[in-house]
DOLUMDO-101656 format. One record per residue: x, y, z of N, C-alpha, C in turn. Coordinates in steps of 0.02 Angstrom, whole numbers, plus 50000, padded with zeros to 5 digits. Example, Ala and Ser with C-alpha at 12.3 -4.5 7.8 and 13.67 -1.06 7.14 Angstrom:
2
506604971650390506154977550390506604983550390 506424988850354506844994750357506455000250394 
//
This chain:
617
503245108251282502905111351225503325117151199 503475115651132503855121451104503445130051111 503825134251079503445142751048502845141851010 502965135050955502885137650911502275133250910 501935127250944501385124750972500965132151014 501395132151070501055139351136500835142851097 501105146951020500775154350987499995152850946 500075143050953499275141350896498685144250971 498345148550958497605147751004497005148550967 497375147750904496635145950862496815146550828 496295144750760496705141150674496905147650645 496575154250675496875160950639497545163150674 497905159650697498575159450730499125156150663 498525148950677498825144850630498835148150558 498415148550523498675152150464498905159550474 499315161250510499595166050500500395164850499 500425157250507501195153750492501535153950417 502045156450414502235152850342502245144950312 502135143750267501945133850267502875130450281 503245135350274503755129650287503605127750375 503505132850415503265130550477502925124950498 502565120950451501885121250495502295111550489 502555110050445503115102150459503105101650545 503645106150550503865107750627503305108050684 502785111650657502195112050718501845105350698 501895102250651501515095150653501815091550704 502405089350699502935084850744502855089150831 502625094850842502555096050907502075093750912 501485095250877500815094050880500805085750908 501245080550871501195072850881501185074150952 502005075550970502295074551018501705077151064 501445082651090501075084451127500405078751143 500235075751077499865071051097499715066951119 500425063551103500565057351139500765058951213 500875063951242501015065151309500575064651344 500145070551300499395071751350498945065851343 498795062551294498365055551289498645051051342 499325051451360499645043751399499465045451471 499355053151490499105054851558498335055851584 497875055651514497225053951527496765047951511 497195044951448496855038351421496445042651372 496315039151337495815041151276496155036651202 495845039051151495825037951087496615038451070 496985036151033497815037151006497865037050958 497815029550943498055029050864497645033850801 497035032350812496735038450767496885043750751 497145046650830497115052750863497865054350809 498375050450796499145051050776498895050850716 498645047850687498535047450589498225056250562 497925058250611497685062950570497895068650593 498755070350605498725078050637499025079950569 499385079750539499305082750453498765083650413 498375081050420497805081050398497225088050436 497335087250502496875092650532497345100950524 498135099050528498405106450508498245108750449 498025104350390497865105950325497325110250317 496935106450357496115108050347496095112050375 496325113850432496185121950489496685126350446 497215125250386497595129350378497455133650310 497025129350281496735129950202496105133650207 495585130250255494895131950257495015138950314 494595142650294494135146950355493895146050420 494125141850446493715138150494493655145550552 492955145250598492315141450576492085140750558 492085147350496491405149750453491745145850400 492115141250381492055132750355491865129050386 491385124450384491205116950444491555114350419 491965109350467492225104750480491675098650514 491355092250491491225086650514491685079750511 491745077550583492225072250584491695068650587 491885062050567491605055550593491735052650637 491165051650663491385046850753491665051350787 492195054250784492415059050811493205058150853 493445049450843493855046950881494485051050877 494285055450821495155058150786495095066950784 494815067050847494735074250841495225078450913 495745075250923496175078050969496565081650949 496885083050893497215087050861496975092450837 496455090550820495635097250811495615101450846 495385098150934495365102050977496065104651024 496415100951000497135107951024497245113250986 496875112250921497315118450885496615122950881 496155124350919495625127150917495345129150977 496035132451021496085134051084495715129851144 495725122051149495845119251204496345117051225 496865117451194497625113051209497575113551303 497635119251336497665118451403497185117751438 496515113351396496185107751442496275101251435 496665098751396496805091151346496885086651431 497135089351475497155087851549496565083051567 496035087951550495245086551576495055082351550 495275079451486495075075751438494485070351451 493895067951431493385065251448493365062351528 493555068851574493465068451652492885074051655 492565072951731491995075351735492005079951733 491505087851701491615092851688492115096151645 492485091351623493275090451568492995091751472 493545092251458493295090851376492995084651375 492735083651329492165078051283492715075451242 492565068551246493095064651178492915063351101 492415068451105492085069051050491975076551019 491695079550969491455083850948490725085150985 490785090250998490125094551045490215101650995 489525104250972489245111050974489245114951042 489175111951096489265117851167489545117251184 490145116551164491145114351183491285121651136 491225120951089491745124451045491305127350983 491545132050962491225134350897491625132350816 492155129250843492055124950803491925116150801 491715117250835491575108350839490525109650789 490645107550738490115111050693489525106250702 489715102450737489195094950737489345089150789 488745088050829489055084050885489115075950830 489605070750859489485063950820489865059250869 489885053150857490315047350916489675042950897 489445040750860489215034650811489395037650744 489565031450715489955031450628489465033950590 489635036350533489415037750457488965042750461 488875046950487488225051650503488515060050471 489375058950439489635064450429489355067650367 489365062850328489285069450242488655070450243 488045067350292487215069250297487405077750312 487855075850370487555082150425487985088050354 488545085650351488865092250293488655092350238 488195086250192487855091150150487175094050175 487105093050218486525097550242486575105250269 487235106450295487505112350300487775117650233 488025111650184488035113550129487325117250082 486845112950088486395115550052485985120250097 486035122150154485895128350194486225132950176 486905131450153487085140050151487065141450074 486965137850022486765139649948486085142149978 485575137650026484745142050008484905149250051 485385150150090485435156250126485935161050080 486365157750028486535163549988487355163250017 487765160750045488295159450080488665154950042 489475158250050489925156550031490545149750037 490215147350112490835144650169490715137650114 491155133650149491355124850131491015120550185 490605116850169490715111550209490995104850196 491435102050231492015095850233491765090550290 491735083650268491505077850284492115074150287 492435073450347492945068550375492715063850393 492795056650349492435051050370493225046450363 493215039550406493595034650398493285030950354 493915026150314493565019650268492995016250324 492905014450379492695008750407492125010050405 491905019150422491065021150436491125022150355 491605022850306490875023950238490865018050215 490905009750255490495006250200489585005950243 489565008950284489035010050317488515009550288 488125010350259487135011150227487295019450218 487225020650284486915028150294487475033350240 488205030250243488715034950215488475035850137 488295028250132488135028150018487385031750033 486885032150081486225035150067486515044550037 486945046550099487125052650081487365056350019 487905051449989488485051149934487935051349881 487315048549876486805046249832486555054749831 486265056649890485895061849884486335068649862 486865068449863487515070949876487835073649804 487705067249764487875068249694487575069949645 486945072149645486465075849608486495083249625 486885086449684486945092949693487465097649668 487195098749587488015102749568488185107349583 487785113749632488055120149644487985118449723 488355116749747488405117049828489395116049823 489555117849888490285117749905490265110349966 490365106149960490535101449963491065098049961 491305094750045492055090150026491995085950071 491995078750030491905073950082492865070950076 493055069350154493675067250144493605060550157 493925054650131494035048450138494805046450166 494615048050255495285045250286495285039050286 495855035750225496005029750225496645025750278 496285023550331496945022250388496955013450410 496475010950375496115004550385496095003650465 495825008650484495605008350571495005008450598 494515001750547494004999450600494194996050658 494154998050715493904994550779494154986250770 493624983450729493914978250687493804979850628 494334973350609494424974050539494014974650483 493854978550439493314980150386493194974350351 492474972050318492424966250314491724970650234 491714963650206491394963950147491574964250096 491074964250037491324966249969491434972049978 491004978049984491074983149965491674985649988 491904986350053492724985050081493184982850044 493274976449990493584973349954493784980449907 493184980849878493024986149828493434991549833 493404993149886493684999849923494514999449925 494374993549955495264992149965495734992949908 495354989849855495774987649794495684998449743 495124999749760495135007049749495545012249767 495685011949849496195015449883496805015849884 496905010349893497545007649924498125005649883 498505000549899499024995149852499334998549799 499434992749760499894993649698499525002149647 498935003049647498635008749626498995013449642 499045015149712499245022649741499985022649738 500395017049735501155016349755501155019749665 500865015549621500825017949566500845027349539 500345027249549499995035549536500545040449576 500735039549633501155042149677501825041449648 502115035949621502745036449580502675038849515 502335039949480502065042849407502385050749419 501835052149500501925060549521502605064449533 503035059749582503575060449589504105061549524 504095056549502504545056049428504575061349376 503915062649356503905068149313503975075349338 503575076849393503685082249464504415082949462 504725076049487505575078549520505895083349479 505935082449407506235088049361506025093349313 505375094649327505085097449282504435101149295 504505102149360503555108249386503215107649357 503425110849289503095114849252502545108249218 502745102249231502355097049178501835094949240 501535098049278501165094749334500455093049294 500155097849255499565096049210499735089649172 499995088349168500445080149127500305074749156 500485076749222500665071249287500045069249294 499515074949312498945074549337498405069949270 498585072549210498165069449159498535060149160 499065057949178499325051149187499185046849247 499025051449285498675049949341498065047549336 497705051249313496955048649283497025043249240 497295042249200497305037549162497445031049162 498135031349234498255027349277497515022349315 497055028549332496515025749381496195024949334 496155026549278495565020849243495675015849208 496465014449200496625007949203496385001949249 496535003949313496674999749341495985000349385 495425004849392494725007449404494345009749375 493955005249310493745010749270493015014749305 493255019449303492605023349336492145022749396 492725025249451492745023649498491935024549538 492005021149580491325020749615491055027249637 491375033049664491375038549700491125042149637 491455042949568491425047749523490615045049491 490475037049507489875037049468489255038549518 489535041549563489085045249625488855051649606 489425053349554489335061749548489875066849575 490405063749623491125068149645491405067249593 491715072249603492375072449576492985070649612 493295061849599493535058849640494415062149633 494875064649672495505064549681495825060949743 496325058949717496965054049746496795048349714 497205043249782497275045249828497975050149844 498185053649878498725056949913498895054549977 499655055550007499775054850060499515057850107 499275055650160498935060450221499375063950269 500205062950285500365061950304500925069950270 500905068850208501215072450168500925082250158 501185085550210500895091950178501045097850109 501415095150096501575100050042501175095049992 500835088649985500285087649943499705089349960 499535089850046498905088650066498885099350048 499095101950070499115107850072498755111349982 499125111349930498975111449863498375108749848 498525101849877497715098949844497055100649879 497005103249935496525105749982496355113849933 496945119049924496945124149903496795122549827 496625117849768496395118549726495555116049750 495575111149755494915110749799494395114249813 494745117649836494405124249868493895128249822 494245127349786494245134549728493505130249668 493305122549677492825121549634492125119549666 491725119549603491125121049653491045111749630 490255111049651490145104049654490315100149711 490005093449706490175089349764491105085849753 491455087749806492105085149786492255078149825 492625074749823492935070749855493805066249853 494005068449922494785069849906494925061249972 495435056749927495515050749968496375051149986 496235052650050496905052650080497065044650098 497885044650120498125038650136498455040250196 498205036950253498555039250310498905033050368 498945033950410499465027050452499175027450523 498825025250531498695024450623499205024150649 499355026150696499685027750760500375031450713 500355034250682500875036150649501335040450704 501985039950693502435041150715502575040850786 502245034750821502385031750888502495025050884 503045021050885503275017950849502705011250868 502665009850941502135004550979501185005050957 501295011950934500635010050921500355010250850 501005010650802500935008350758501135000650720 501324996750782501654989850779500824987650789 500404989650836499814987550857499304992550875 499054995250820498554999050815497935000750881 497574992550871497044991750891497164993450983 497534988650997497964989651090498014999951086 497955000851041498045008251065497735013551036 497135007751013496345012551001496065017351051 496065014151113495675019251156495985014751219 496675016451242497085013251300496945020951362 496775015451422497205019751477497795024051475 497985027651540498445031751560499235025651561 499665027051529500265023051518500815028251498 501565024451506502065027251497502325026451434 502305034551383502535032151315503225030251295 503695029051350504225025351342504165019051343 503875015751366503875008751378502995005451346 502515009351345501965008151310501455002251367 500995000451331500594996951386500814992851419 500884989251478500884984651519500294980651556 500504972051539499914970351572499984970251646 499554970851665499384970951762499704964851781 500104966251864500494958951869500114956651894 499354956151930498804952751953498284953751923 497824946851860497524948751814496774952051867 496454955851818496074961751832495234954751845 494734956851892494164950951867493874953951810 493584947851791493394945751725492804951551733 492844957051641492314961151649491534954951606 491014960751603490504956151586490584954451516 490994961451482491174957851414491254950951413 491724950451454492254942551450491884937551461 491454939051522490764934351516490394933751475 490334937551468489644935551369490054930751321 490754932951309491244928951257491364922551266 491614920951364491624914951364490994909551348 490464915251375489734910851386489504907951312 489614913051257489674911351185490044905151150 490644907051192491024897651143490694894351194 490584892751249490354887751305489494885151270 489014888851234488364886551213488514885451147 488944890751131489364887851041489494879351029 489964877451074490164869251096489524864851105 489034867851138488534864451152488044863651108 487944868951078487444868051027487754871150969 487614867150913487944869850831487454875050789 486914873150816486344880150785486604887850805 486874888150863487124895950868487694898350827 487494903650826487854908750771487864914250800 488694918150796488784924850842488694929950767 488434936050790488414941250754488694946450788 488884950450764489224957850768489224962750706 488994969950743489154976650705489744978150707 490384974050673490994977050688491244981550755 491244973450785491324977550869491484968550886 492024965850854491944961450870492564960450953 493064965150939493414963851012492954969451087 492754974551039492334977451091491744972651150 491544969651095490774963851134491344956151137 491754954751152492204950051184491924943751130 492014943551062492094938651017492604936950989 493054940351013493854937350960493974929350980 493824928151063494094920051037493354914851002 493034917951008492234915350972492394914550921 492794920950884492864922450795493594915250787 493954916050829494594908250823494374903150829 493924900850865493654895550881493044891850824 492684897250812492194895750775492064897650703 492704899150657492624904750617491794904550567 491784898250551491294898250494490424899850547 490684900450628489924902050651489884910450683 490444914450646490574920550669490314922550610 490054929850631489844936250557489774942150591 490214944650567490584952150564490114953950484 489524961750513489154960350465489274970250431 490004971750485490134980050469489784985350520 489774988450504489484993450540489044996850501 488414990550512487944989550484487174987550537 487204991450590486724988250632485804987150612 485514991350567485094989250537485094980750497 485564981450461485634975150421485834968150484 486014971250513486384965450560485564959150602 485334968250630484684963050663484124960250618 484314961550550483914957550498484214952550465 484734952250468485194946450458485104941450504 485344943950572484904937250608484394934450612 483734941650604483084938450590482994931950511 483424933150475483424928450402483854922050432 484124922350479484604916250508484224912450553 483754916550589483274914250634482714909250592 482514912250550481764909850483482184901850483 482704900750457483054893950453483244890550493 482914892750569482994885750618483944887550649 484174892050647484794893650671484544897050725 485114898650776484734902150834485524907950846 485054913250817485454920050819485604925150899 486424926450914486594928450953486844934850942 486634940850936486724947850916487014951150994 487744950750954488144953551015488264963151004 488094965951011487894975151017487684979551073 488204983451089488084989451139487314990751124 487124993251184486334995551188486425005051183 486905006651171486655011651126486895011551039 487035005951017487025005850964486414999650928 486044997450958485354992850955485105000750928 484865008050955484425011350926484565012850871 485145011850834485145012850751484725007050718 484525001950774484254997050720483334995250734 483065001750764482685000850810481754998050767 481895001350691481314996450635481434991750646 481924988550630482234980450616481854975750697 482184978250707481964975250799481164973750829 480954979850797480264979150785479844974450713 480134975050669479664975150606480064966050575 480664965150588481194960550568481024954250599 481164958250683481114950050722480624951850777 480364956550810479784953550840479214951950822 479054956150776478304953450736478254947350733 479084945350695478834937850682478864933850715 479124935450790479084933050853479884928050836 480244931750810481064925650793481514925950853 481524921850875482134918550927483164919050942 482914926550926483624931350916483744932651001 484454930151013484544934051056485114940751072 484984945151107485424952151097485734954551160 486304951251156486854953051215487034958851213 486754964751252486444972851248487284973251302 487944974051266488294979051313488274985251323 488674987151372488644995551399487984998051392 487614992251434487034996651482486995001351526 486665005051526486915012251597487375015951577 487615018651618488045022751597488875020851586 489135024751533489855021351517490475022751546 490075030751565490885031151604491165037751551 491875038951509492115043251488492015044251419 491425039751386491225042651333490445045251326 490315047251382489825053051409489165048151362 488745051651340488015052151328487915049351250 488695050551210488315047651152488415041051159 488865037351205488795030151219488475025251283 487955028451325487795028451368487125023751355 487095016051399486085013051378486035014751422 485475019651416485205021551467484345020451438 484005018751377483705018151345483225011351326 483735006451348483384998651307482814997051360 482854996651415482374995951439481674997051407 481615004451408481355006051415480865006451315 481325005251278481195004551203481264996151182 481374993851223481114985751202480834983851247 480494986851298479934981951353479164984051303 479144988351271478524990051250478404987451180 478944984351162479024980351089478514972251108 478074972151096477654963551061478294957851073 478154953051114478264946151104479144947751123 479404955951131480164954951167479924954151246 480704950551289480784948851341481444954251362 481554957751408482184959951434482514956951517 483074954251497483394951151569483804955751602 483904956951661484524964751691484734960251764 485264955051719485674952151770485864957051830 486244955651877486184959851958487034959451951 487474953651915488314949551930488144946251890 489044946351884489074940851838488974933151821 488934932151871488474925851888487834924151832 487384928651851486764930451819486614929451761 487404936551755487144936651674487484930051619 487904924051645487794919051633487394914951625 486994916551682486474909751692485814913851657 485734922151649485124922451610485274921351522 485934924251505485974921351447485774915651430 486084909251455485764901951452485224903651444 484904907851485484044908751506483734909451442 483884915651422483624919951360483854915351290 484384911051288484524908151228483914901851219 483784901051277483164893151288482714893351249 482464901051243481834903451221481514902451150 480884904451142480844903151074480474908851042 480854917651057480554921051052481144926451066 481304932951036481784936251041481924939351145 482514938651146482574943251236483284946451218 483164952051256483634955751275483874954951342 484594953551331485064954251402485564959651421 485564961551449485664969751474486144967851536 487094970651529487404972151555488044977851549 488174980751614488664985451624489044984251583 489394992451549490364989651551490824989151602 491284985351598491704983751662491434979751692 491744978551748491644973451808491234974151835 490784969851871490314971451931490484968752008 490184965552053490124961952106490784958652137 490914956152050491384951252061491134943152092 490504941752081490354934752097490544931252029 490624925852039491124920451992490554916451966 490444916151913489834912751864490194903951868 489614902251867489554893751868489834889351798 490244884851807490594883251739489834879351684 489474877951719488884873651687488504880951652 488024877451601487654884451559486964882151580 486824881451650485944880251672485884889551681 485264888551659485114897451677484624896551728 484274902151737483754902451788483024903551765 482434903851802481804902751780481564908451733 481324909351686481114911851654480714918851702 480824922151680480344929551707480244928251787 480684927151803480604926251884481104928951935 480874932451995481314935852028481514930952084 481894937052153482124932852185482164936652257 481904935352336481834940452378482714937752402 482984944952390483874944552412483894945352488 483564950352512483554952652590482864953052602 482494951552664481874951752696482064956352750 481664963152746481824967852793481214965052837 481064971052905480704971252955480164977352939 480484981852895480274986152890479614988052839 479384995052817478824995152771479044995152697 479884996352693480014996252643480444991252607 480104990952538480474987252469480584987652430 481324986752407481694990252340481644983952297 481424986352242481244981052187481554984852146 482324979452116483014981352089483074977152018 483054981751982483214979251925483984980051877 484554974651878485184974251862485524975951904 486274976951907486794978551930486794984152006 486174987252000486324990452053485904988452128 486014981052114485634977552186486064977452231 486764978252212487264979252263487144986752313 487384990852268487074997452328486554997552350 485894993552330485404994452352485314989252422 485764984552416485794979752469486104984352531 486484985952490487144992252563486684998852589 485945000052554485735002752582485125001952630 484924994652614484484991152659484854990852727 485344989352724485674986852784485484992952845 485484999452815485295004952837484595005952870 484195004252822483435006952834483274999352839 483304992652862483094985952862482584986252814 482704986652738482164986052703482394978552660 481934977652636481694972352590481864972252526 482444970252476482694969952421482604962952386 482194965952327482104960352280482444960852236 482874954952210483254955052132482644954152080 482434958152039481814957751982482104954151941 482724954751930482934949551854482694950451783 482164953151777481654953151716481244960551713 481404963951678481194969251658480604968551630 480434962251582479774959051555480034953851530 479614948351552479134950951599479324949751653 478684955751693478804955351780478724950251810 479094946951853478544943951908478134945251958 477574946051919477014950351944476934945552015 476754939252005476604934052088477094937752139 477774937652117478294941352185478014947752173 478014953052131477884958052160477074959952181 476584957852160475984955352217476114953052289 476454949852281476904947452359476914950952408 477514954952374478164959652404477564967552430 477104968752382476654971852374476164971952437 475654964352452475254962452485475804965452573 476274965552574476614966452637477214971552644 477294974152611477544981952597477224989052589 477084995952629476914998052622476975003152553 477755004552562478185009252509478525003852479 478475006352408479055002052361479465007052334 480005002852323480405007352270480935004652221 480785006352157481115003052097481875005352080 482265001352063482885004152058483125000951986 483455004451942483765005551891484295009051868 484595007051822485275009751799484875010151713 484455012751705484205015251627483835021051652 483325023651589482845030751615482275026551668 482095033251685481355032351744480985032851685 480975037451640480325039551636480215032051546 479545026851562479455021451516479925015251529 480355015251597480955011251603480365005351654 480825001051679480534995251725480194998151793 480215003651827480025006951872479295008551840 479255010851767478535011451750477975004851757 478615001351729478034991751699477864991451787 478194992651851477784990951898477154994551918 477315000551904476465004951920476115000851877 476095000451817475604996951756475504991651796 475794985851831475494979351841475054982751924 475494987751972475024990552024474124990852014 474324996651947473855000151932473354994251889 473544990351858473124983951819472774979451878 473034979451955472744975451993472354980052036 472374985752035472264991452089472374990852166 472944991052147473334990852206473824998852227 473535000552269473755006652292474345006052339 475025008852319475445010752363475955016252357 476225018152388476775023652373477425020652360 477475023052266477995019052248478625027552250 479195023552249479995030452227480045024952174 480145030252106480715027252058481115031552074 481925026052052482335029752068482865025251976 483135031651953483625027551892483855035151865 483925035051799484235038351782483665046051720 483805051851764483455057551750483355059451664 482865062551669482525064851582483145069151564 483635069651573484155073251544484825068251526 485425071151473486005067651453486255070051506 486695063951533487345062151582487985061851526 488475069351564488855068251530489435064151528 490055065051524490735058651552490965059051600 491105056551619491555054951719491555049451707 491875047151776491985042251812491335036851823 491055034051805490415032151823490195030651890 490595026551922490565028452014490245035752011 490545039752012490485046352023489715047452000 489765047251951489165049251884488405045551929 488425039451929487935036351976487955040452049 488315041252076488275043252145488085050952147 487935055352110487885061852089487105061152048 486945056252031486165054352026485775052252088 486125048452133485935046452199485665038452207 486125036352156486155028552146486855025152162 487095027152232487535023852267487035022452322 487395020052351487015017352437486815023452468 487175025352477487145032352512486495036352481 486445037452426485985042152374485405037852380 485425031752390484585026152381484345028452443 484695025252493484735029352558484375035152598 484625041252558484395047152559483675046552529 483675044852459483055047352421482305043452467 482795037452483482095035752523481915035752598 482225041252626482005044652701481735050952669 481855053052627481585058852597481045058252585 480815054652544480385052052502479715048252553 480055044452615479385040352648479495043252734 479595049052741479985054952795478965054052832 479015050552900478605049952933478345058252960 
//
């Protein structure tokens, strides 16, 4: 690390540089990134597109007393080095470490927590129109990517956004075309042909040309410029919002980004400024391949990723994907859906294989589970592949869309439980417990991968929406059956028959430690399989000859599957001393998830404990 990185410990460091400097501290700034990212894993390519962009904005604005809101937050590493964490970048989403995201109790300037899309120009014009009703001077700035503003929520804002003429307002449009996957739709089209291409190569050579010899004609440039874009846009979508649309500009470029930020500045109204920027910019591998170096492990930036010389077992992603073309082949009524997450939820060879039965519907999860519900109405049988903490953006729909009408959607719920290093805003810890109480839904919480093969089959049979609920990463490691027979509908399974008074009635993935802890106390472990419904006959059973029970989960205790068993106890009146045991009324932040579970007391060891504690003669 150079001087001249070591002297930034906060953005009032930073503007106290002269601007020919700050070229030079960009290129340390890369370099530093790419070092420290390759020794903790995290976010990259994002992380590389926008460090001109964040020296601008910390160098122009006031920051704090300017907000800064990022979107998602994937691209906020450059943020937080130059805003005195650089010598934790170490810790980076490790336990007790920085957050890979924007946090309010991290930093004072981190102005807004976020790590789900499009939620930026709400939260900044809402800060905005707080400090006009409080009489305040500051800016607030909305860093959003193309991918989250074709979102719903981004145009609800932009809508409310553009009727406000005395507020300070700046929404930025980082154009890097770095959805996750690839951006999809008209309105995307729209966008593309707005941003991008022959337009900007255009407007940008107009600037240059007349600029190169003559300063003084920049009001010239700028009026040909416009004229340029309403050639070729008449009246652009943004401006008939109510911004005042400029660029696009290079993102990349500071002696434009710098000027145009500093006139900016200076007007009132809602603004909006469309940069052009380059994922993985200036690392040469991860700008050959973006996506491979979205959010990669710890690797060597000389040589860049490597695959493992002994392939890794298959995570459950990979199982849901294969299990998808495998019932795809079998039956022609299925249809895969995705919130633009299509390599995240393991559909890319689904999307090759099947193109015309794939839909990539954006990052759009409201629309998505009503889209299937309208696919469902026509006798198609809808497969809604979505993280279960991104199902609660769609949580009307789910209710009002497709269970009412009782439609035969099914929702391959990844990154159940906890995730591991993107802490709490990506963590299911939730579905359980918000679709067991939903009308006419079913929830499955495979134990291995095995399972969650054979309950998918299960849940696709049906004629009525279910949720299937699995980990990220690997589990057990048991090897799923090449055939797609599933298993009985709402029915469990006794795994171990103890001697003892006690029985752990286990719901998903964590029947393994719970088995490793029977072995201990000779208790009695049931695989539940079914969150709802119960199998009330086994657990009447397990019940009639168990004194103490105890429920185990990887979601919340409190409304989770540990509750639905008191309810069926308490519906038969049946008295016993139950332990729930899952995950506490508070956010879990990032670690290791081993760790993270075992620090709740949902390793062997911790089940273990809680229940000598708990049934302590």
């Amino acid at each position: 690390m150079s001087d001249l990185l070591a002297s930034i410990q906060s953005p009032h460091d930073l503007r106290k540089l002269p601007r020919e400097q700050l070229k030079p501290l960009a290129k340390e700034l890369r370099e530093f990134l790419l070092d420290s990212v390759s020794r903790t894993g995290g976010h990259l390519s994002s992380n590389l597109g926008t460090v001109e962009l964040t020296v601008a904005l910390h160098y122009v604005f006031n920051t704090p007393e300017d907000r800064i809101v990022w979107d998602v937050g994937h691209q906020t590493y450059p943020h937080k080095i130059l805003t005195g964490r650089r010598d934790r970048m170490p810790t980076l989403r490790q336990l007790d470490g920085l957050s890979g995201f924007p946090r309010r109790d991290e930093s004072e300037y981190d102005t807004f927590g976020t790590a789900h899309s499009s939620t930026s120009i709400s939260a900044a014009l809402g800060m905005a129109a707080a400090a006009r009703q409080k009489g305040e001077q500051r800016h607030s700035i909305a860093v959003i990517g193309d991918g989250a503003m074709t979102a719903g929520m981004a145009f609800e804002a932009l809508n409310n956004a553009g009727v406000e003429d005395n507020i300070r307002l700046l929404v930025i449009l980082n154009d890097n075309d770095m959805s996750i996957s690839p951006p999809v739709g008209a309105l995307n089209r729209y966008l593309a042909q707005l941003m991008s291409g022959q337009f900007y190569a255009a407007a940008k050579q107009v600037g240059k040309s007349v600029l190169k010899n003559a300063p003084p004609l920049l009001n010239l440039a700028r009026r040909i410029e416009q004229g340029a874009k309403g050639i070729v846009v008449p009246g652009t979508l943004f401006e008939k919002f109510g911004f005042n649309y400029v660029g696009p500009i290079d993102g990349h470029d500071l002696d434009s980004l710098i000027p145009t930020l500093e006139n900016l500045r200076q007007l009132e109204g809602p603004q909006f400024l469309h940069v052009v920027t380059r994922k993985g910019q200036g690392y040469s591998l991860a700008e050959a391949d973006p996506i491979a170096y979205h959010g990669p492990g710890k690797f060597d930036p000389a040589v860049g990723l490597q695959k493992p010389a002994t392939p890794p077992k298959p995570t459950f992603t990979q199982i849901f994907g294969t299990w998808l073309c495998d019932m795809a082949e079998q039956d022609p009524r299925l249809v895969g859906i995705t919130p633009a997450m299509r390599e995240g939820s393991g559909m890319v060879e689904f999307h090759k294989r099947f193109p015309e039965r794939y839909y990539d519907v954006g990052i759009a999860e409201q629309h998505a589970v009503t889209f299937a519900a309208g696919m469902a109405c026509e006798g198609l049988k809808p497969v809604v592949a979505i993280y279960s903490t991104f199902l609660q953006r769609a949580y009307d729909q789910l209710i009002h869309d497709v269970a009412l009408q009782n439609l035969p959607v099914v929702f391959a719920l990844d990154r159940a439980g906890l995730v591991g290093a993107d802490g709490a805003t990506h963590a299911g810890n939730y579905d359980i417990a918000f679709t067991r109480c939903i009308p006419n839904m079913s929830v499955a919480c495979p134990a291995d991968e095995a399972e969650c093969r054979q309950l998918l089959s299960t849940a696709y049979e049906q004629d009525h929406p279910v949720t299937v609920r699995y980990p990220r990463g690997t589990g057990a490691g048991v090897t799923p059956a090449a055939s797609l027979e599933g298993l009985p509908f709402g029915k469990g399974e006794i795994r171990r028959q103890g001697q003892g008074g006690v029985a752990m009635l286990v719901f998903g993935s964590l029947l393994y430690p719970a088995l490793q802890a029977a072995e201990q106390l000779d208790a009695t472990v049931v695989n539940m399989r079914w969150a709802k419904p119960l199998d009330e006959a086994l657990l009447l059973q397990v019940a009639g000859s168990h004194a103490q029970l105890v429920t185990i989960e990887d979601g919340c205790i409190m409304g989770g599957a540990g509750s639905a068993v008191l309810e069926v106890l308490e519906a038969h009146q049946i008295e016993r001393q139950v332990l729930q045991l899952g995950l506490p009324d508070s956010f879990i932040e990032h670690g290791d998830p081993a760790r993270l579970y075992q620090m709740q007391g949902l390793d062997a060891d911790g089940i273990a404990a809680s229940i000598r504690k708990r049934f302590a003669a």
